[in-house]
N, C-alpha and C positions, 0 to 999 in steps of 0.2 A: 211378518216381514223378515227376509233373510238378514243374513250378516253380509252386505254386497256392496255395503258404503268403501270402505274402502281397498274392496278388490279390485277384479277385473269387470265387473261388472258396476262399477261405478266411474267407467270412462266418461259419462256423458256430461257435457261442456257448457257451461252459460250460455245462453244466447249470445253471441257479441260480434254486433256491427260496426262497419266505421262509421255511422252519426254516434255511436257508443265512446269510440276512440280520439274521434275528432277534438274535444275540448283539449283532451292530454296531450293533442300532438300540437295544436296552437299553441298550447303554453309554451311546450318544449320550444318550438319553433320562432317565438318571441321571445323567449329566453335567450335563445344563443345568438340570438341579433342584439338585444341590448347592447352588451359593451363595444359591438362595431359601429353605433350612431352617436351623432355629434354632441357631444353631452354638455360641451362647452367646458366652462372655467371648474364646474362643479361635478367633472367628469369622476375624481378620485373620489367624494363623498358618494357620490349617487351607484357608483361598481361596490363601494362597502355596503351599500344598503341592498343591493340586489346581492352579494354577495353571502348576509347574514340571513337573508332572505330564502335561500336553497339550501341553507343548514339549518333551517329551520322547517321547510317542508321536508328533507329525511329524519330530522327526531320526532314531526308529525307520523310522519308515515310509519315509522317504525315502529312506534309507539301503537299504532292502529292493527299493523300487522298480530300482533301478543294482543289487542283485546278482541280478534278477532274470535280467539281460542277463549274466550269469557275470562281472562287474565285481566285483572285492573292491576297494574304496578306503579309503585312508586319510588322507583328503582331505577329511573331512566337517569338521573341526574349519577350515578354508582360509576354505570358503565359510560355514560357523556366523561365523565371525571377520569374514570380508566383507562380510556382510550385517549384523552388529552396528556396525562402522565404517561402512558405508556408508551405513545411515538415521543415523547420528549426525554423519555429514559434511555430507548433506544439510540435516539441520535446521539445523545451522551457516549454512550456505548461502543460509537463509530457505525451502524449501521447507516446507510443513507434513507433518503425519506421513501423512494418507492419501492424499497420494502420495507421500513418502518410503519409507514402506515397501514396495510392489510395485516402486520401482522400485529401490530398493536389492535386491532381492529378484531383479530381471530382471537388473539391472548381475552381480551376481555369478554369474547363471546364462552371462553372455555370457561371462566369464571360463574360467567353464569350457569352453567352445568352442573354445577359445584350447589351455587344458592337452589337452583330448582328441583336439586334431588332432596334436597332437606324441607324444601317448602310446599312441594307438590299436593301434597298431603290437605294444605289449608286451601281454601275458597272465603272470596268475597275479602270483606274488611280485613279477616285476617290474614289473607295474603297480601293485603296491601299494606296493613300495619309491619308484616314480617318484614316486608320491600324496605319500607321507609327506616327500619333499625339497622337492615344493613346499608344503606348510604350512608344512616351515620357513622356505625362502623368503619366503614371506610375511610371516611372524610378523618373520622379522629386518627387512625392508624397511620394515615399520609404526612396529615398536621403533627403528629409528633415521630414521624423517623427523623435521624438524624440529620440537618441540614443538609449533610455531604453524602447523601443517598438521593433524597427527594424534595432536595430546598427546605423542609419544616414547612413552619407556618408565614414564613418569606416568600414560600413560595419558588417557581423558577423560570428562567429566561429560556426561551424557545425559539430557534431561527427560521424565519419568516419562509415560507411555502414560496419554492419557484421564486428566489430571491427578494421575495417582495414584488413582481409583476401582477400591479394589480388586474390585467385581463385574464393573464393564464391560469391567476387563483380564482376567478370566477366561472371560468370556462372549467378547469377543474373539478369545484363543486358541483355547475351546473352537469356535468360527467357525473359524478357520484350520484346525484339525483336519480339520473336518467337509470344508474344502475338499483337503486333504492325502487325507482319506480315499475322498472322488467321483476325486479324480485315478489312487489305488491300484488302487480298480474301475474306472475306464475304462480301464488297463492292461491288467487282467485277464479284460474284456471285449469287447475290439475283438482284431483284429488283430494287436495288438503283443504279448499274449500268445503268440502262436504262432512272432513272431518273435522276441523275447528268449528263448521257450524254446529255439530250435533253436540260436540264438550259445551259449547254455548248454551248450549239449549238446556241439557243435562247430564253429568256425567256415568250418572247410573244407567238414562235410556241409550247413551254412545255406545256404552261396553257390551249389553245386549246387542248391537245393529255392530259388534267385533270390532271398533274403534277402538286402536290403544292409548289410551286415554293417558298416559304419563309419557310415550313415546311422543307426542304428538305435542303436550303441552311442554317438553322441553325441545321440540325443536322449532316451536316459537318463540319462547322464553331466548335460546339462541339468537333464530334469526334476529330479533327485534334487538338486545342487546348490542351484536357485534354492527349494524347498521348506527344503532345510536350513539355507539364509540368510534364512528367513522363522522360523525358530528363533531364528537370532541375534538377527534385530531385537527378537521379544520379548523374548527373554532382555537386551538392552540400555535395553529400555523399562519393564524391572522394576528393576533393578540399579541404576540412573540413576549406575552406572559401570562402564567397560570399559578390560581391560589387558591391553597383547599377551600378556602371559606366562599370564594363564588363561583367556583369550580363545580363542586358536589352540591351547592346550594338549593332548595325544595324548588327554587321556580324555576330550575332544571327538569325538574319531573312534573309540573303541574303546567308549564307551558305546553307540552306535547300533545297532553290530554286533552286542552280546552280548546286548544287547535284543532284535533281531531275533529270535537265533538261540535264546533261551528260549523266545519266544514263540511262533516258528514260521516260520522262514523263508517267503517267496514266498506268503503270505498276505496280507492287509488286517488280518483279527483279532489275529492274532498279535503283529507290533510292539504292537499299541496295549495289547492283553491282558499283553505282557512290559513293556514301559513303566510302565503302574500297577501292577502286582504289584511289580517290583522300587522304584520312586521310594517305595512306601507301606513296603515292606520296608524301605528305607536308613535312613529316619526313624525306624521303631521300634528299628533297631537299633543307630543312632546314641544314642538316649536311652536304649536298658538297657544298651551298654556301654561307653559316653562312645569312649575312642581308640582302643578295639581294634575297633570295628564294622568298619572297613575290613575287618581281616582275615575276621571274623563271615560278612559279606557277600561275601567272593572265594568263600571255600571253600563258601558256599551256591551262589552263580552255579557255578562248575566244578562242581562234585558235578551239579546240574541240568543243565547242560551234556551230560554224561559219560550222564547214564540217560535223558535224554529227546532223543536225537536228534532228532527232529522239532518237538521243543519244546511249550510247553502243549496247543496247539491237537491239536497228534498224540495227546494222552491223548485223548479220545473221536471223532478221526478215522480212528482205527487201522484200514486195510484201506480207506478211498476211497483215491481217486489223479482227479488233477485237477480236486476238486470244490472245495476250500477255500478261505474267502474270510476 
């Protein structure tokens, strides 16, 4: 076999129809109708939950985009945190939000350039153990700068996204998605699918078939980063507060994964399909069982976990292979 994966000779494209695209483009399509139907008295609560809801399908997705390249990180909660400080340092700064936000969004993606050239090197656990010392990292380095830099361990106050309009910040995110989710399919449609699949697979048979195997796993280790810091910033321009301790917190990085992996690893659909399923599930389950929902909701995620290995999108995928988006 030549080295043609990713030349010119590896132009050739997934199959992909519109009964392929169709599910992605319903969602989109019922998404941005949401906040225009009558939501009634519980219109504010119900736009925060569809709200927290499409910031949760981009740190799904983003998260999926990096283990597509056989990355497990645990590092997503680093740059979630980085990009929340970040746009909220720059307002500080006098910058205004739309360019705060892409570039607190690029700042943290560069960061990770930074962690992946030191880490690239490790596979498996112990790139997920590296992942997870540097969040701590982080988190401690933020928690103890000087109050009058990064709030300390107070924390800081962040002015609310599009003044507080709770439609525009929804319409916003569901924006960001939309761009989270062209970023997932041009993944899955060029070239670089072929190349994170083969690192996947193995990094020794990638670099035989001329796959540059460090090029390639820092410009996912990128993508996925500076997308999961475009989470943060939302999440800190709803919250209009941020603190290191729930900020950089592990169920910052262990939410994105399980999300994934419900809905359907190395898909597009799937993060976003595991994202609303479970965000709408927490909520219900939160209100029929007040403090034990937490548990309610492990033992449903593991149970689904455990019988759906491929995740939702595998119940009516069952038998393609390479077609799913």
């Amino acid at each position: 076999m030549s080295a043609a994966l990713p030349g010119r000779a590896a132009r050739a494209r997934p199959d992909v129809t519109w009964p392929k695209l169709l599910p992605l483009l319903i969602f989109l399509v019922l998404a941005l109708a949401f906040p225009f139907l009558p939501l009634g008295d519980h219109r504010e609560f119900l736009l925060q939950i569809g709200y927290f809801t499409l910031v949760a399908g981009i740190l799904a997705l983003s998260w999926d985009i990096l283990a597509r390249s056989g990355q497990v990180s645990l590092a997503h909660a680093a740059f979630y945190g980085l990009g929340a400080y970040g746009y909220a340092l720059l307002l500080r700064a006098g910058v205004p939000w739309p360019a705060a936000l892409p570039l607190a969004a690029v700042l943290s993606g560069g960061i990770s350039l930074i962690l992946g050239a030191v880490t690239m090197r490790l596979n498996g656990m112990y790139f997920a153990i590296a992942t997870l010392a540097f969040t701590e990292v982080v988190r401690t380095v933020i928690q103890n700068l000087p109050e009058s830099v990064a709030g300390g361990a107070n924390g800081l106050l962040v002015p609310a996204l599009l003044g507080g309009n709770s439609r525009g910040q929804y319409l916003l995110a569901l924006t960001l998605l939309t761009v989270t989710v062209a970023a997932s399919l041009a993944v899955r449609l060029t070239r670089l699918h072929h190349a994170f699949s083969a690192i996947r697979q193995g990094e020794e048979t990638a670099r035989v078939l001329g796959v540059s195997v460090v090029r390639y796993k820092l410009l996912a280790f990128f993508l996925s980063s500076t997308l999961a810091a475009v989470g943060g910033v939302l999440y800190a321009g709803k919250t209009f507060f941020i603190n290191p301790l729930e900020t950089f917190s592990l169920a910052n990085s262990i939410a994105p994964l399980t999300t994934s992996i419900f809905g359907g690893l190395y898909t597009t659909l799937g993060p976003v399909l595991g994202a609303t399923l479970l965000r709408v599930a927490e909520e219900l389950l939160h209100g029929a069982v007040k403090s034990g929902y937490l548990v309610v909701y492990g033992l449903v995620l593991m149970l689904s976990i455990l019988w759906l290995p491929r995740g939702i999108v595998g119940l009516w995928r069952r038998g393609r292979s390479g077609g799913d988006l």
